[in-house]
Each structure stands twice: as structure tokens, then as C-alpha cells.
ZALUMVEX-27787 format. One record per residue (C-alpha): x, y, z. Coordinates in steps of 0.05 Angstrom, whole numbers, plus 5000, padded with zeros to 4 digits. Layout:
<atoms>
{{X Y Z}}
...
</atoms>
This chain:
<atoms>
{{4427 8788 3313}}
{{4427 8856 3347}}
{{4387 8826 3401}}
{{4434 8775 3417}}
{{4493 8836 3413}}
{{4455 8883 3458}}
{{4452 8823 3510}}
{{4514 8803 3503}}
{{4540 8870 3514}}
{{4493 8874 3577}}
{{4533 8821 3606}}
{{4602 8844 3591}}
{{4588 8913 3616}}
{{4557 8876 3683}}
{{4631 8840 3690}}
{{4677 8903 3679}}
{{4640 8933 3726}}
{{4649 8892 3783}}
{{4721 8888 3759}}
{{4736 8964 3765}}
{{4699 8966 3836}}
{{4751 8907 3861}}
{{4806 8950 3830}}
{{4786 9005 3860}}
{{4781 8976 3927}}
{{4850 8939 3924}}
{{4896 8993 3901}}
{{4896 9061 3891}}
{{4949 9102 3832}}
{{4990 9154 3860}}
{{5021 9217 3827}}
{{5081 9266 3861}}
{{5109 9321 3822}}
{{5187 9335 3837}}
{{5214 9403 3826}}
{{5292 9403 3820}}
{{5334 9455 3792}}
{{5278 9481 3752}}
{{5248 9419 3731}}
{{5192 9390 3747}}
{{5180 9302 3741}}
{{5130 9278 3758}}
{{5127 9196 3784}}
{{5071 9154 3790}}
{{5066 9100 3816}}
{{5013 9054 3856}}
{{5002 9049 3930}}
{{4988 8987 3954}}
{{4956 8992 4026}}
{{4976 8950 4078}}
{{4934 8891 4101}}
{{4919 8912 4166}}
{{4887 8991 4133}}
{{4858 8942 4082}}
{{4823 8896 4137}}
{{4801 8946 4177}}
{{4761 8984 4119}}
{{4742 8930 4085}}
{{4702 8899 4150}}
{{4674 8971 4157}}
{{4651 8972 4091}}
{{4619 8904 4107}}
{{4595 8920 4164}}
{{4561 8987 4139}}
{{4533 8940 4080}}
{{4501 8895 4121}}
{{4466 8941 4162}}
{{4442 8978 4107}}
{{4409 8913 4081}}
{{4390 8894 4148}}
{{4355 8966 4144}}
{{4331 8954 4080}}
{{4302 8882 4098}}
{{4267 8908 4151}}
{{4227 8967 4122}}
{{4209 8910 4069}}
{{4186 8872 4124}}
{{4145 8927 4156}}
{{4113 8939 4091}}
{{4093 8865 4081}}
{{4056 8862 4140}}
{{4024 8924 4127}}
{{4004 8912 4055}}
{{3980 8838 4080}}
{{3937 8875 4142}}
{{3903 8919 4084}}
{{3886 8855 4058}}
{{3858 8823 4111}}
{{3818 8888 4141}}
{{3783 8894 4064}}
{{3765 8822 4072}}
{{3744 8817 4148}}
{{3710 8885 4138}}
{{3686 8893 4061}}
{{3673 8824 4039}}
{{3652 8804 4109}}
{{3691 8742 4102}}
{{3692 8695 4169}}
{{3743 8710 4213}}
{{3781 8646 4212}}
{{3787 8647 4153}}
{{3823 8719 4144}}
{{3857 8704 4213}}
{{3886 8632 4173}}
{{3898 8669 4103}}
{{3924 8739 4136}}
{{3974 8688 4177}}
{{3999 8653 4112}}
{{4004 8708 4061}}
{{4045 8753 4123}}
{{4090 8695 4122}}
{{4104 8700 4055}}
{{4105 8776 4045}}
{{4141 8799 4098}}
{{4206 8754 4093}}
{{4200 8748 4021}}
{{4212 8821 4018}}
{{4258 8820 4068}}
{{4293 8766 4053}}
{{4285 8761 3973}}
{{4311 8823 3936}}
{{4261 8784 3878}}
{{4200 8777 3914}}
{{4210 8852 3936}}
{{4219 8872 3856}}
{{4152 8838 3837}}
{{4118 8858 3887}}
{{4138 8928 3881}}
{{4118 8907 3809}}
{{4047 8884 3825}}
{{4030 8952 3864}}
{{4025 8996 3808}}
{{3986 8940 3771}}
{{3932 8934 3827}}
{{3927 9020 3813}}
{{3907 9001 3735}}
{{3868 8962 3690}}
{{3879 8903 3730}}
{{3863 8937 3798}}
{{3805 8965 3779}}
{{3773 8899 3766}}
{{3799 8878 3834}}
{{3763 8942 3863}}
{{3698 8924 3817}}
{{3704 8852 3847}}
{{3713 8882 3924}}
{{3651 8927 3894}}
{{3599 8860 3885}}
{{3631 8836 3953}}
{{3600 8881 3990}}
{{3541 8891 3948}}
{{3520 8822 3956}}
{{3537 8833 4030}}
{{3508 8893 4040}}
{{3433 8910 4002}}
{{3416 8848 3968}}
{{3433 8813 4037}}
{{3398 8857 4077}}
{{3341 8855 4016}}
{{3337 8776 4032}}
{{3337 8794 4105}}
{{3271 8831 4092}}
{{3234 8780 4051}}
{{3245 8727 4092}}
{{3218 8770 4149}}
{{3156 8788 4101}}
{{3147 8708 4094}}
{{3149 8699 4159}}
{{3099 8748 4181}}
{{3055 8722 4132}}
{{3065 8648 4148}}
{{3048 8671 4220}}
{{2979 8710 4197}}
{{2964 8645 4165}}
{{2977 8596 4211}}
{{2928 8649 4263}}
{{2880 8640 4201}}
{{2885 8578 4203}}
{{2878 8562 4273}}
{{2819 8604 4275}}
{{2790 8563 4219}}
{{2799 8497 4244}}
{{2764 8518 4315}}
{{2706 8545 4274}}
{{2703 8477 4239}}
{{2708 8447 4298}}
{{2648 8495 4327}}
{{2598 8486 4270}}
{{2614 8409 4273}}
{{2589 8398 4340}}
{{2517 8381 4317}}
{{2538 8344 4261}}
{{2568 8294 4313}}
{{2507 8273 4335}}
{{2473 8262 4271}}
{{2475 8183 4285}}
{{2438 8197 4349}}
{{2390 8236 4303}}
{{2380 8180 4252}}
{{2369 8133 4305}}
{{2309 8185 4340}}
{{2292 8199 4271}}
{{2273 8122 4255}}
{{2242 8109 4322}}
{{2192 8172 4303}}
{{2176 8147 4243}}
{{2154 8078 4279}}
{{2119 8115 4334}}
{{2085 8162 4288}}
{{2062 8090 4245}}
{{2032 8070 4302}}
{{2001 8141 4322}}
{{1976 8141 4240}}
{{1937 8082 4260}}
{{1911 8096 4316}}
{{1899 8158 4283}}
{{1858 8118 4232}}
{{1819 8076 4280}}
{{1805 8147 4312}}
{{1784 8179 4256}}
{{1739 8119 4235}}
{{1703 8128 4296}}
{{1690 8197 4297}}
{{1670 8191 4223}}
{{1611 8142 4252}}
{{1596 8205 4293}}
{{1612 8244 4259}}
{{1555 8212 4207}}
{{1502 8212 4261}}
{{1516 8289 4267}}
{{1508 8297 4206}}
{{1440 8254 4200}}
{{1415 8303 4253}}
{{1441 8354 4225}}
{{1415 8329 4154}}
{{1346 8326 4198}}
{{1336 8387 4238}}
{{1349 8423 4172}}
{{1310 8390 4133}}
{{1253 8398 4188}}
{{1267 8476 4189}}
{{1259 8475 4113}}
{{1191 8428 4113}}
{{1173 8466 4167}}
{{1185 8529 4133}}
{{1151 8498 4070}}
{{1086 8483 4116}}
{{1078 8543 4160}}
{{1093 8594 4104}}
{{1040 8573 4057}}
{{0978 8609 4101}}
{{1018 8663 4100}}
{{1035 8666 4013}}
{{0955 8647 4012}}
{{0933 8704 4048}}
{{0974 8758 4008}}
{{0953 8721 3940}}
{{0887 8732 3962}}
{{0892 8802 3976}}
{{0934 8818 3912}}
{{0876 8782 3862}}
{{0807 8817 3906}}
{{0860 8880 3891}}
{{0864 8865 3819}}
{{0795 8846 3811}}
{{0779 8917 3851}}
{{0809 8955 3808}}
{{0782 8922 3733}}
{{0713 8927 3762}}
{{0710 8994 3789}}
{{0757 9026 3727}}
{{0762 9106 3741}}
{{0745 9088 3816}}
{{0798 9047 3824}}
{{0829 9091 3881}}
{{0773 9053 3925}}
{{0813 8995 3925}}
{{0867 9020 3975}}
{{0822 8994 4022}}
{{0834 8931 4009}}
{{0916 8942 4016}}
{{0891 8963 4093}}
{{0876 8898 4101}}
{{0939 8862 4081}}
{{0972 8865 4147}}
{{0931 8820 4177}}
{{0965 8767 4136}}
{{1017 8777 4183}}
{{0991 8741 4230}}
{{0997 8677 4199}}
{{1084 8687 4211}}
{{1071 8660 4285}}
{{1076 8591 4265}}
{{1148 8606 4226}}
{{1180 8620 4302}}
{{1176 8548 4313}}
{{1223 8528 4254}}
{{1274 8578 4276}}
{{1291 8536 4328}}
{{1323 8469 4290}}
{{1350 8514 4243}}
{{1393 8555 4294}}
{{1401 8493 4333}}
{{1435 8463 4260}}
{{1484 8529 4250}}
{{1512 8523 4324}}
{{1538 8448 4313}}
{{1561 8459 4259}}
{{1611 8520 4280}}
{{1616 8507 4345}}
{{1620 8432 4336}}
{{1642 8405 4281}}
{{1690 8453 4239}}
{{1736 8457 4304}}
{{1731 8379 4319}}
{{1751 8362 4243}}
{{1809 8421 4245}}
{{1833 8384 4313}}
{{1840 8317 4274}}
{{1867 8345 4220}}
{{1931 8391 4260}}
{{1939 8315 4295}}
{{1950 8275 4237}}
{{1998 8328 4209}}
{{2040 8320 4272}}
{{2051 8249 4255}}
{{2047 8250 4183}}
{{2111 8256 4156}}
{{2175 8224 4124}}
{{2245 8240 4143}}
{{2301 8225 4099}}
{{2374 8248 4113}}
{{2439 8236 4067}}
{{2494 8269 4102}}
{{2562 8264 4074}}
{{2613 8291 4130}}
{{2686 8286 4135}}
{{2730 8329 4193}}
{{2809 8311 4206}}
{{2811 8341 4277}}
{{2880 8308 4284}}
{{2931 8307 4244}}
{{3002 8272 4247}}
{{3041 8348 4242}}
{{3014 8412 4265}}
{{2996 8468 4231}}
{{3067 8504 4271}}
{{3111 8455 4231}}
{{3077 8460 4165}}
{{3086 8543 4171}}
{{3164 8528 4192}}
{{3174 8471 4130}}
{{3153 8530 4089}}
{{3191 8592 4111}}
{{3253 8536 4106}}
{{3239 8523 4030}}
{{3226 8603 4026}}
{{3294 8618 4057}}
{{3325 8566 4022}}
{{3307 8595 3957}}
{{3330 8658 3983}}
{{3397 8637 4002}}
{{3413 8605 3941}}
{{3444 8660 3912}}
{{3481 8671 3969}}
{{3507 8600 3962}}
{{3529 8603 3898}}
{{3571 8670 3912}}
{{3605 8633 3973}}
{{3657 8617 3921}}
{{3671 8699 3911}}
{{3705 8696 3977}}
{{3761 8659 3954}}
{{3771 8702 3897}}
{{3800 8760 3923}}
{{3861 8708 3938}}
{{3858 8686 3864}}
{{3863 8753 3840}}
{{3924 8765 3886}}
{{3956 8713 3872}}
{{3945 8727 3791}}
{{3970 8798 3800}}
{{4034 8771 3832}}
{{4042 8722 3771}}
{{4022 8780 3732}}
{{4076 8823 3755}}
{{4135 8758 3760}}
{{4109 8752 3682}}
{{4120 8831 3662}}
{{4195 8831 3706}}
{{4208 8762 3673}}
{{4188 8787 3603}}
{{4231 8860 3617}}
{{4287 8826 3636}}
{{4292 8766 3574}}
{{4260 8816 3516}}
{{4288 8878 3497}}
{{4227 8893 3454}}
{{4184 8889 3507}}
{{4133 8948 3535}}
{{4202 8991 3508}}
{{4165 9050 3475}}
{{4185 9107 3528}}
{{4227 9158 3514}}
{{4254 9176 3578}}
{{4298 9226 3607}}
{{4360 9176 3608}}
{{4341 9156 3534}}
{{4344 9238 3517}}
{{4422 9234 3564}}
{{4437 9179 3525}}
{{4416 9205 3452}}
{{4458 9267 3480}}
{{4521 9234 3501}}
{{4527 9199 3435}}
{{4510 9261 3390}}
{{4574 9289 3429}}
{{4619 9231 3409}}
{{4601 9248 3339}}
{{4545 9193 3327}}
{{4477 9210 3293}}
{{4416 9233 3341}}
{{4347 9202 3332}}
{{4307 9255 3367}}
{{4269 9296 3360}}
{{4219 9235 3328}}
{{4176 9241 3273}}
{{4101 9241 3284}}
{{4106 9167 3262}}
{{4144 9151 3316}}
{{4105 9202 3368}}
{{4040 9153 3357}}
{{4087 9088 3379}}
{{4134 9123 3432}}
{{4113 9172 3486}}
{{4145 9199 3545}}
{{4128 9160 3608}}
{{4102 9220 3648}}
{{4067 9253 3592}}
{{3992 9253 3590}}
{{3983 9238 3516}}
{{3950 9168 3517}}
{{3964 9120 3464}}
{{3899 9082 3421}}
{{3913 9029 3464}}
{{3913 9058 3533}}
{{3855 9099 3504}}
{{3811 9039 3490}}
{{3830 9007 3551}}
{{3805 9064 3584}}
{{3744 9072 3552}}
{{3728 9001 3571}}
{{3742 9018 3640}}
{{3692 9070 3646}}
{{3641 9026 3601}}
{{3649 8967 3655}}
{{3653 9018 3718}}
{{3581 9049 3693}}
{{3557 8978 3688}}
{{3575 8964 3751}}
{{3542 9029 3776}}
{{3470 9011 3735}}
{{3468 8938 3767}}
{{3493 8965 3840}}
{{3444 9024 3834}}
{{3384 8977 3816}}
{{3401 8925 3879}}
{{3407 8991 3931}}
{{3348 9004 3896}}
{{3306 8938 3907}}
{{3339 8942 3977}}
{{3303 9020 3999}}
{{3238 9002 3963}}
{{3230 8935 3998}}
{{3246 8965 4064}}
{{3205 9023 4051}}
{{3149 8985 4025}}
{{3158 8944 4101}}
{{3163 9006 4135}}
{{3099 9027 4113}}
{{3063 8966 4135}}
{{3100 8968 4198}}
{{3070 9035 4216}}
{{3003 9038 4177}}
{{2977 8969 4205}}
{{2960 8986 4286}}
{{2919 8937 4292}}
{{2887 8882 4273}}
{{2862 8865 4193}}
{{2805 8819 4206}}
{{2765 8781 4144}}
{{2693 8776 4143}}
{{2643 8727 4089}}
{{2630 8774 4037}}
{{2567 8743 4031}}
{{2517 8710 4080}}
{{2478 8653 4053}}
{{2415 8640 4098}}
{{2384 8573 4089}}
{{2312 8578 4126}}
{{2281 8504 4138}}
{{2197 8521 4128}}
{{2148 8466 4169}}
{{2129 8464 4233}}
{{2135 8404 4275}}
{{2184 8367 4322}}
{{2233 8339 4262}}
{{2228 8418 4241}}
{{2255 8454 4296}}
{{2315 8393 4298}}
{{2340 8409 4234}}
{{2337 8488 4237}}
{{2379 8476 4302}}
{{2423 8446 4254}}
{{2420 8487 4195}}
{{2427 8553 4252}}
{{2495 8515 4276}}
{{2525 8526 4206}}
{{2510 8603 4223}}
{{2575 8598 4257}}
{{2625 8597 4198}}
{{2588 8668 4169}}
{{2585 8706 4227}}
{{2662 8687 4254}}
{{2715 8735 4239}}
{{2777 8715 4214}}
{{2847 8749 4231}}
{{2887 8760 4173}}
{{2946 8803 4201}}
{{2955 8804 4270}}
{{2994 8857 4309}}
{{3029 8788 4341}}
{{3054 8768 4264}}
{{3073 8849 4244}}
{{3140 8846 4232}}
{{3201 8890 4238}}
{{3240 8909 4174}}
{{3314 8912 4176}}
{{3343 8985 4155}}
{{3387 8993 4096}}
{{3464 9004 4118}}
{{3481 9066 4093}}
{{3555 9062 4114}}
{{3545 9005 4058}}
{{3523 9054 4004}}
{{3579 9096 4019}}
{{3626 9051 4010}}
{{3602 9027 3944}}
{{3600 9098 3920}}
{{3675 9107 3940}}
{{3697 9043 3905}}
{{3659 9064 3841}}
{{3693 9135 3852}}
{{3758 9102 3864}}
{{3744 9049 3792}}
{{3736 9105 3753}}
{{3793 9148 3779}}
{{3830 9085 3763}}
{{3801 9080 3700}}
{{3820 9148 3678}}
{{3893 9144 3712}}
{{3902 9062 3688}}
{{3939 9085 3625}}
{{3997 9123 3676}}
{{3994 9075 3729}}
{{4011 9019 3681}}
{{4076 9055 3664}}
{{4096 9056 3730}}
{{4115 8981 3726}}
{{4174 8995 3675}}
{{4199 9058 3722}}
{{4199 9003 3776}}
{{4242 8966 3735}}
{{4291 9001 3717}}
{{4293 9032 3786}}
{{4316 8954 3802}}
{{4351 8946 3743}}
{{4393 9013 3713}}
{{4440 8974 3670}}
{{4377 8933 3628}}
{{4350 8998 3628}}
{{4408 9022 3591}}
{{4412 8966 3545}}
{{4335 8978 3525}}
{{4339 9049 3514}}
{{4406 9024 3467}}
{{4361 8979 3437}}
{{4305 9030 3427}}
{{4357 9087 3401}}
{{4372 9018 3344}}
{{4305 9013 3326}}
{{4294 9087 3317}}
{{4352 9092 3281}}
{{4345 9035 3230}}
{{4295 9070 3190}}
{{4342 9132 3180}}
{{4391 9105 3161}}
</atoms>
């Protein structure tokens, strides 16, 4: 019921108002004091101007109005276009948004600003509304959202930027890797294309060397038949040396058995006298002369030795060196499959790759594509933000009305004069629930708000320091590479394997010819990193960093000044609206004076 009074009253006051100022403007009272004989009378009256006076000021006054609006609609137009170029410089500059589409969107919202504040004495109220909105709470999550705008344009972009350059240096070691290897392959395969050829000489030896094994045989079977009648006269001048030896050497045995029995008989006969006997020993060399016969058996016998070591042993050793030469079996399995060709190359494998690696990579960015938009969203809910608070300010009386301003103090003043009951000073109660605007006690509200400022700006300053983070240590980690790495890294078989073919022969020496062309994969060098593939990393922006540090600065100034920058809004109001000002402070005076009485 009050409510409905209070606005009631609001609108009555509005009228009489407008009434006195057309009053005041149409006629004006007069008063003349008389003095006659002592007395003074005094007339009034009202003087009525004439129309032409009238006319005349009233089109000045017109005129003077409508230049002051004029005035006034064009610094509101000025200030639209400069409050849409801030716009459009934060996104062009900050965000990095494309510049069509900040040209398009700076175009339409200037359009709307500008004559909406100069035209629209609305518009300019909740806009002037919205300002001190964007410099609390609300701003500050604007600032924390221009904040991961340029951190995701800035460090984890440039982060990005440097891994796909790390992929593609790598890519381009391994496709030289790779190119190396497959001309290796292609090196060591050589023999291994002529392994049919082989086969085909290998078969044609092994008929050959049949038909060399039997000749061979028939060889062999012939010089065993003379091999037999050597050895019959072999068999025959030895066994003449030994008869002869046998015959001629028994004169000889006869003659010293002789000697050695008249010796023993000597010496049983004579006893004591024995030494006589030595005579007979003087004698024994004549049995000497019976070894002239033995020089004629020498002669078979040496005659036996020389064929048989000058003869025979190297004849038999000849046969047997020749029958190994042809006496052999070759058997080769060989499993071999090389894709010289292939239908892509190894260039457009390595590019596939580094697409799928920067795809990955810019998937992120993908999905925050829609965060350029959003700094239009957020304007455009700030506006509706600030129609809502103007809308709710102007309809509610209750609404955000716990300030106790200087014209609420006049007001408590003016009726403690015309005898009516003051509410102030207010109890501590009331201090906890109304505060003046420009006093720096905070409320539990404003204080909680503001504590979950600072929570969300220090958030924001963990995650942002981790990415600028990420973003030096990659490019350091680069950098290093960069200027350690001078030349080139090349790769080497840790371990050689040597597989030696033993045997001697023709088939022999063809397969260690193709065992030694397998040599070739050990003893080439591979390049792993190649001063061609070394790649350049991109340098952090610091002007970036800055700028992240000033927004964070400028969040949690905001978050510490929210609580008095939200106030601002009403002071806005009842800048553009004095009389509901009056009636809230009216209505506020009511509600602090309902529980007194």
C-alpha cells in the first residue's frame, strides 16, 4: 500500500511541476507599493506580457534548448564512437580477431551507439549504466575473458607454433633416414638380383662336376691299376732289399757268433788266464768284411723310399685336391622380397603426417574459435544487464535502495525542521543493511563477491602462468637444440655381425661375394638430424606477457574496487532521474522509520 502511495505521489509531483514551469513562463505577479498622505498600499496584480515579448523569448528559449541538446547529442555521439573504437582496437589487437570481422562488427555496433546516444536520451542512460558495470564484478570477468583471448593467442599459440616446427624437423630427419635406408637396401640388394642367374650356374656345375666325378672315377680306376703295379714293384724291390738283407747278413752274424763262442770257450778253459783271450776280440773286425755284400741291397731299398715320396704320396694328394674341386652339393633357399616402388613417396607420407600432427594441434584452437564471438555476447549481456538494473530502479522502490546519501541526510533534515521525527543517526542494525555510497565499509555481500574475485583472478594467474610457462620451456628447450646441434647426428649399427663362409672352391668365393655385399648395411651411416632438417624456434612475445600481467593487475584492482564501482550504477541513476531518487530515499526514510515507530 505505501508502495503504490509513494508512486503515486511520484507522478503527481512530476505533473505540478511541469504546471508551475508553464505558469511561470506565461505570466509573471506584480507588486507596487503607493505612498499617499502617509500611507502606504500596496497593489498587486499580474502582468501579462504581450505576445510579441512572449514570442520572441519563447523561440529564444527554444532555440537555446535545442542547441543545448544538439550539444548534448553530439558529445554522446563522440563518445559512442569512441567507446565502440575501444572495442574494436581490444578485439583487432588483443583477441587478434580477423579484420573483417571487427571492420563488419565495429561498423554495426558504431551505428547503434553513436545515434542511440545521441539520439535516445534511453540508450544514453543504460549505457552510462553499463560503464560502471564493465569496472565491477561483471567487468572483471570481461577482462578475465579478454585475459584467455590473448593467452590462447599469444603462448599457447606460439607453443603450437613450436611443436609443429619440432614435428617437422623430425619428419624431415626421418624421411633423410629413410631415404638413406632404402638406397642401402637398394645397394646390398644388387647381388641378390642375380641369384636366379646363380641357381641356374649353380645347377649347370653340379652337371659338369657329375660328369668331371666320372671321369674322375674312370681316372682314378686307372691310376689305381698303376697305381697297383707300383705298388707290386714296390712290394718287390722291398721285399728283395729285405731277402737280400736276410741273405747277405747271415756271413756276417756267423762270423761274430763264432768269435763270441772261441771267446767263451777261451776264457772257461784258460780260468785265471783269461786275459789271453783279448786276442781273440783282435780278430773280430775281420768279420767286417763280410758287410760288402749288404751295399748291394741298399740299392732297391733306396730305389723303394724315392717312389714312394717322390711318386706316389704327391700323385694320390693331386687326385685327391681334384676330386674335392668337383665334389660338392649346392643347395640355396633364398626368401627375398624388396618394394623399390611404391604408389606414394616417402615426401607425401612425411607431409600426411605433419597434417594429422597439426591437426591435432589445432584442435584446440578450433574449438576456442567460438571465444571470438564472445566478447559480443558479453556486451550485449552487460547492456541487458544495465536496461534490467534502470528497468528494475525505475518500477521497484525496494530495489538496490540501501544508501544513505547526502540528499537522504537533506531530506531527513528538512523534515526534522517541519517538526516530523528523524531516523538518523541508524542503529548498528541498520549500519550492517545501509551504508553510505562513498564509504569504504563493504557489506558481507560485496565482501564475498570480492573475495571470489580475487579467488577466480589467482586462478586465472596459476593456469596463465603454467601456459607462459610451457611456452619459455618449449622454446628454450628448441633453442638449445638449435645452437648445440652444428652439425650432423649420424647413427651407426651398434653391433657388427660378421658371417664368414669357410671352404675353398669356386661355389665358395660366389657366396662370400654375397655374404660381403650384406657388409653394406653395417658399415653405412645413417643421418638422424641433419643441419638441412634443424629447425628454427619461434620466440615468446613478450609484449604478450605484459599484457596479460596488466589485465590480471587490472582484474584484481577491479576485484578489490567491484564493491564501489557497482554503486556507481544507482549514482547514475539518480543523476538521470532526481525526482525517483527522491521518492526512494522517501521510501527508504518509511522503512527506517516503521520499526520506530
Amino acid at each position: 500500500m505505501t508502495t503504490e502511495k509513494l508512486t503515486n505521489s511520484y507522478g503527481d509531483t512530476e505533473r505540478i511541476r511541469r504546471d508551475n514551469m508553464r505558469r511561470h513562463l506565461r505570466k509573471t505577479e506584480v507588486r507596487v507599493q503607493v505612498e499617499r498622505r502617509g500611507v502606504t498600499q500596496t497593489a498587486r496584480g499580474v502582468l501579462h506580457r504581450s505576445a510579441g515579448r512572449a514570442n520572441r523569448s519563447s523561440t529564444l528559449t527554444k532555440v537555446k534548448g535545442h542547441l543545448v541538446d544538439g550539444g548534448r547529442s553530439l558529445v554522446a555521439f563522440v563518445c559512442g564512437l569512441l567507446l565502440v573504437s575501444v572495442y574494436a582496437l581490444t578485439a583487432l589487437f588483443l583477441q587478434k580477431q580477423p579484420l573483417w570481422f571487427c571492420s563488419y562488427t565495429a561498423i554495426i555496433m558504431a551505428a547503434l551507439a553513436a545515434f542511440g546516444l545521441g539520439l535516445s536520451a534511453g540508450v544514453r542512460a543504460n549505457i552510462m549504466v553499463m560503464l560502471p558495470s564493465l569496472c565491477s564484478a561483471h567487468g572483471r570477468r570481461f577482462f578475465l575473458f579478454l585475459f584467455a583471448s590473448v593467452l590462447l593467442s599469444g603462448p599457447l599459440t606460439n607453443t603450437m607454433e613450436n611443436m609443429e616446427r619440432a614435428a617437422a624437423s623430425l619428419l624431415c630427419g626421418a624421411e633423410l633416414a629413410a631415404n638413406q635406408t632404402q638406397e642401402l637396401m637398394q645397394r646390398s640388394a644388387t647381388p641378390l638380383f642375380s641369384l636366379d642367374k646363380i641357381k641356374k650356374i649353380g645347377s649347370n656345375a653340379h652337371a659338369v662336376a657329375g660328369r668331371v666325378q666320372n671321369f674322375i672315377h674312370t681316372l682314378t680306376n686307372g691310376v689305381r691299376h698303376v697305381a697297383r703295379t707300383l705298388r707290386n714293384v714296390l712290394h718287390f724291390l722291398v721285399d728283395i732289399g729285405e731277402v737280400c738283407n736276410a741273405k747277405l747278413g747271415s756271413p756276417y752274424r756267423k762270423c761274430r757268433a763264432v768269435f763270441a763262442e772261441a771267446r767263451a770257450d777261451c776264457s772257461y778253459l784258460l780260468g785265471e788266464f783269461n786275459f789271453l783271450c783279448d786276442i781273440v776280440d783282435s780278430f773280430l773286425p775281420l768279420c767286417s768284411i763280410a758287410h760288402a755284400g749288404e751295399l748291394f741291397c741298399t740299392v732297391p731299398v733306396y730305389i723303394a723310399d724315392h717312389l714312394r715320396k717322390r711318386l706316389a704320396a704327391p700323385t694320390v694328394a693331386a687326385f685327391e685336391r681334384l676330386k674335392e674341386e668337383f665334389d660338392f652339393t649346392i643347395s640355396a633357399s633364398v626368401s627375398f622380397d624388396l618394394d623399390a616402388n611404391s604408389s606414394r613417396s616417402l615426401q607425401q607420407v612425411s607431409q600426411d603426417i605433419l597434417e594429422e600432427v597439426s591437426s591435432d594441434l589445432h584442435l584446440f584452437q578450433r574449438l576456442s574459435e567460438p571465444l571470438t564471438y564472445a566478447g559480443l555476447l558479453l556486451l550485449a549481456i552487460s547492456f541487458l544487464r544495465a536496461v534490467r538494473y534502470r528497468r528494475r530502479y525505475l518500477t521497484e522502490l525496494d530495489f538496490d535502495n540501501v544508501y544513505i546519501s547526502a540528499q537522504f541526510e537533506e531530506l531527513d533534515h528538512q523534515v526534522t525542521l517541519e517538526g516530523g521525527a528523524s531516523v538518523l543517526p541508524i542503529t548498528c542494525r541498520e549500519a550492517k543493511i545501509y551504508i553510505p555510497p562513498l564509504s569504504f565499509k563493504l557489506t558481507a555481500e560485496e565482501r564475498r563477491a570480492g573475495l571470489m574475485g580475487m579467488a577466480s583472478v589467482l586462478r586465472h594467474l596459476v593456469m596463465g602462468c603454467l601456459v607462459v610457462a610451457l611456452d619459455f620451456l618449449v622454446f628454450w628447450v628448441l633453442d638449445q637444440v638449435h645452437h648445440q646441434v652444428k652439425g650432423d647426428v649420424m647413427a651407426r649399427a651398434p653391433v657388427t655381425v660378421a658371417v664368414q663362409v669357410n671352404g675353398s672352391g669356386y661355389a665358395s668365393d660366389i657366396f662370400r661375394d654375397l655374404v660381403a655385399s650384406f657388409n653394406i648395411l653395417q658399415g653405412g651411416n645413417i643421418t638422424v638430424i641433419s643441419r638441412r632438417c634443424l629447425l628454427e624456434p619461434s620466440e615468446p612475445d613478450y609484449g604478450s606477457c605484459f599484457i596479460l600481467g596488466f589485465l590480471l593487475g587490472l582484474c584484481l584492482l577491479l576485484s578489490l574496487s567491484g564493491a564501489f564501482m557497482g554503486r556507481c550504477r544507482r549514482l547514475v541513476c539518480a543523476l538521470f532521474h532526481p525526482i525517483r531518487e527522491q521518492v526512494s530515499h522517501t521510501s527508504t526514510s518509511i522503512h527506517l522509520f516503521i520499526p520506530v515507530s
